[in-house]
C-alpha positions in Angstrom: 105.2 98.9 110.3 106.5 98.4 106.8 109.2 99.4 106.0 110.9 101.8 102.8 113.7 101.7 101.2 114.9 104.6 98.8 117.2 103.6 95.5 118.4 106.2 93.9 121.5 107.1 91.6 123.3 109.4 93.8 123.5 108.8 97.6 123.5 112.5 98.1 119.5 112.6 97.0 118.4 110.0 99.0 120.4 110.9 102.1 118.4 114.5 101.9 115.4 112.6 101.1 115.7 109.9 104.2 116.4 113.2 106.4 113.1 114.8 104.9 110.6 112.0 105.2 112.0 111.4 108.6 111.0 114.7 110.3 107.7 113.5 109.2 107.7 109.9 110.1 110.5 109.2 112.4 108.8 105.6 113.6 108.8 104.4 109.7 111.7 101.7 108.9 113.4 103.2 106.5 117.1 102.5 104.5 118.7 103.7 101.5 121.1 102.6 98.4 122.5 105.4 97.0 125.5 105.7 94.3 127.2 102.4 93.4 130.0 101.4 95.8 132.8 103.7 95.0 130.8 106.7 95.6 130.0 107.7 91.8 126.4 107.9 90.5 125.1 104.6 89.7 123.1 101.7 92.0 124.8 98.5 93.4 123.0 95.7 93.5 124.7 94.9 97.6 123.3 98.3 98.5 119.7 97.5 97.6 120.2 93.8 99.0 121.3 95.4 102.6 119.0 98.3 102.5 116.2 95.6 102.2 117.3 93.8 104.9 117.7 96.8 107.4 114.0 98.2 106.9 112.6 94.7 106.9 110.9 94.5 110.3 109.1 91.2 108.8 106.0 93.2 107.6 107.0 94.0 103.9 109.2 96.3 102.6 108.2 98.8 99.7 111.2 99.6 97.3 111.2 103.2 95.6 113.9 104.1 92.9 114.6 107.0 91.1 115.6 106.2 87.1 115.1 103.0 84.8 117.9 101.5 85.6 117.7 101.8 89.3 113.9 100.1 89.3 116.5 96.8 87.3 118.6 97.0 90.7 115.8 96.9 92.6 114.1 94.2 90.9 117.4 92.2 91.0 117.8 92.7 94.8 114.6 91.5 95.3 115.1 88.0 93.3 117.7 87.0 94.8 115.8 87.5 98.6 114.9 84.3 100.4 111.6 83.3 99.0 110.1 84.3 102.5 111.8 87.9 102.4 111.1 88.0 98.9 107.1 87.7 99.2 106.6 90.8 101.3 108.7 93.1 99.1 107.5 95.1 96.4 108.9 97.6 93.7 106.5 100.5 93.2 106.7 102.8 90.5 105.8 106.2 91.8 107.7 109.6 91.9 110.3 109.1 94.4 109.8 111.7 96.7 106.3 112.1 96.8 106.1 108.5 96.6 108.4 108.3 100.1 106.1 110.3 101.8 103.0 109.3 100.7 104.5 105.7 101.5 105.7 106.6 105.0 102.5 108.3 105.8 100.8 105.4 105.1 103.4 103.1 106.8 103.6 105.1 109.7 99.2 105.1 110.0 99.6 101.6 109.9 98.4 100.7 106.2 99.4 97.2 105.1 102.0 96.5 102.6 98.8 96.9 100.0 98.0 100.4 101.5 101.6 101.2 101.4 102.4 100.5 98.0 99.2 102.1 96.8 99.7 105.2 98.7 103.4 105.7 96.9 101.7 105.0 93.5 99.0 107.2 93.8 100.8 110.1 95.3 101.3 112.3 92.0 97.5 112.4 92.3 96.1 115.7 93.1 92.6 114.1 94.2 91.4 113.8 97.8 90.2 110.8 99.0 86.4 111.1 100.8 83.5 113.6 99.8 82.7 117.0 100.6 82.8 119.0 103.9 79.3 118.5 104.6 79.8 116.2 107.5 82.6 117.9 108.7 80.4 120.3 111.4 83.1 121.2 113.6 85.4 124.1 112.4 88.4 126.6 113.7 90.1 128.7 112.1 94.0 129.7 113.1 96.8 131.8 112.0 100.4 130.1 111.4 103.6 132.1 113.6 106.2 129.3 113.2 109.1 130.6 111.1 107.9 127.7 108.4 104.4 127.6 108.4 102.9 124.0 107.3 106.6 122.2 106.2 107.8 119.2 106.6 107.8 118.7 110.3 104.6 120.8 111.4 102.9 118.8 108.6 104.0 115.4 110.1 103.1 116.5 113.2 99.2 116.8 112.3 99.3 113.9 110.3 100.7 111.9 113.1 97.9 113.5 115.6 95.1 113.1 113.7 95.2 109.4 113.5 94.7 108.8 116.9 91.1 110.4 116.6 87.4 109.0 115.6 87.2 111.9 112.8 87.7 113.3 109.6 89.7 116.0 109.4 90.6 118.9 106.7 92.6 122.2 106.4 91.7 124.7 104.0 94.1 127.3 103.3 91.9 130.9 104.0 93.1 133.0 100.9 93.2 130.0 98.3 90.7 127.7 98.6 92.9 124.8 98.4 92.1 121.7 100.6 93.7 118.7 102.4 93.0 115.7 104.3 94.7 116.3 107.7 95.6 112.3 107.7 98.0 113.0 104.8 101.2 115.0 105.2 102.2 115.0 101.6 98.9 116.8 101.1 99.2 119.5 104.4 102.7 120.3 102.6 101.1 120.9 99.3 98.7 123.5 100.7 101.9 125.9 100.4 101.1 128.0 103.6 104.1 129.9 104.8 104.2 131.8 108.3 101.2 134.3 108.7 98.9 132.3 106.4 95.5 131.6 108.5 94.0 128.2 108.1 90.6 126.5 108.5 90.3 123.3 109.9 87.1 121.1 109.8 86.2 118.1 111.5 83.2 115.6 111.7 83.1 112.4 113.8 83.2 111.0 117.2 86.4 112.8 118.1 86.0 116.1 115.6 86.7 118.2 118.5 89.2 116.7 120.2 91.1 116.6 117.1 90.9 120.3 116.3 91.6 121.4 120.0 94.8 119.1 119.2 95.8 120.8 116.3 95.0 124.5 117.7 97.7 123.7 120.6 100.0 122.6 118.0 99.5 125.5 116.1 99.3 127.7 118.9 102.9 126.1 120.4 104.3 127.0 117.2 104.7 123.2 116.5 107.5 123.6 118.9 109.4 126.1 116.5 110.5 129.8 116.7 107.9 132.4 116.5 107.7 134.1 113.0 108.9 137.9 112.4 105.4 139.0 111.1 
C-alpha cells in the first residue's frame, strides 16, 4: 500500500487526524510530524524525515501538510531522501483532511502512488466520478439505528466492503437527494446522515447484489455500534 504521512503545525491536529482516518483505513501506512521538536507549533525538518521513513513500505509515500511553510519542510525532507526513497515520494497540495482520507481511501483500494496523489488533490471536489444510476438495477433501501449514522467508521466500513465486489455501488440519502459512490468514504461521510436517516443503495454489476446484501448486514448490525434512541 502506499503509504501517508500528515505534516502539520501542531501535533495535536494531526494526532486527531491520524486517529480519524484510521477508523476508516486502519491497513493504510500512515505517520505524522507535528509541532517542531520542543512541542511548540512549528514543523521540524527530522520529524518529516522519520515520518517518511516509517510509512514507506517501498511503494511511495504521499506527503500532506497543512500551511506554506510546512509544504517547505516537506519539500526539504524529501530532498535530502536517498535518491531511491526520494523517487516514490510526493508532496501533494490538497486540503489536509479531506486530502488524508481521500488519500487513504485510495491507498487502502490499492490505487498506485498516481491514484493516491490524485485522489488527495482532487478531494475538495464535490463531483462523482462515473455516470448516472441507469446501470445501477439493483436497489435497497434501509434505515440507519447506530448512535452515529454514516461517520467515520461505518463509512469506512462500506468503503472497505465494496471493493471486494464486481459492482458499482451508490447511496442516496432518502430526504435530500444527495449522492455517493459507495467506494469512497470521504463521500459516504459527506452525505450527512445521522441515526434514523433511511438510505438508498443501488448497485449494477456482476456482484450488485452481493454487495448490497453486504451492506444491509452491516447496516442492519449497527456497523457493530450501539443501537440509536429513536
Amino acid at each position: 500500500m502506499i503509504g501517508l504521512v500528515l505534516v502539520s503545525h501542531s501535533a495535536k491536529l494531526v494526532e486527531g487526524l491520524r486517529d480519524l482516518v484510521g477508523q476508516m483505513e486502519p491497513d493504510v501506512p500512515l505517520a505524522i510530524a507535528g509541532g517542531p521538536d520542543d512541542g511548540a507549533l512549528g514543523t521540524s525538518l527530522d520529524l518529516v524525515t522519520a515520518a517518511i521513513e516509517t510509512a514507506d513500505g517501498e511503494h511511495g509515500v504521499v506527503i500532506l501538510y497543512d500551511l506554506g511553510s510546512a509544504e517547505m519542510t516537506a519539500d526539504s525532507a524529501v530532498e535530502v531522501l536517498d535518491d531511491d526513497v526520494r523517487s516514490r515520494c510526493l508532496v501533494v497540495d490538497a486540503p489536509l483532511v479531506e486530502g488524508a482520507i481521500a488519500a487513504a481511501a485510495a491507498s487502502g483500494g490499492g490505487g498506485n502512488l498516481g491514484v493516491v496523489a490524485a485522489a488527495a488533490a482532487g478531494a475538495a471536489s464535490r463531483e462523482e466520478p462515473g455516470g448516472g444510476d441507469d446501470d445501477l438495477n439493483e436497489g435497497i433501501e434501509l434505515r440507519l439505528t447506530n448512535v452515529g449514522g454514516l461517520h467515520a467508521r461505518p463509512a469506512g466500513k462500506i468503503a472497505r466492503a465494496v471493493r471486494q465486489f464486481d459492482a458499482e455501488v451508490r447511496i442516496e440519502h432518502a430526504e435530500t437527494g444527495e449522492k455517493a459512490n459507495a467506494s469512497s468514504t470521504l463521500r459516504i461521510v459527506s452525505l450527512g446522515a445521522p441515526a434514523g436517516t433511511s438510505i438508498i443503495v443501488r448497485a449494477g454489476g456482476p456482484d450488485a447484489e452481493e454487495a448490497l446484501a453486504t451492506i444491509r448486514d452491516l447496516v442492519n448490525d449497527r456497523f457493530g455500534e450501539d443501537p440509536a434512541d429513536l
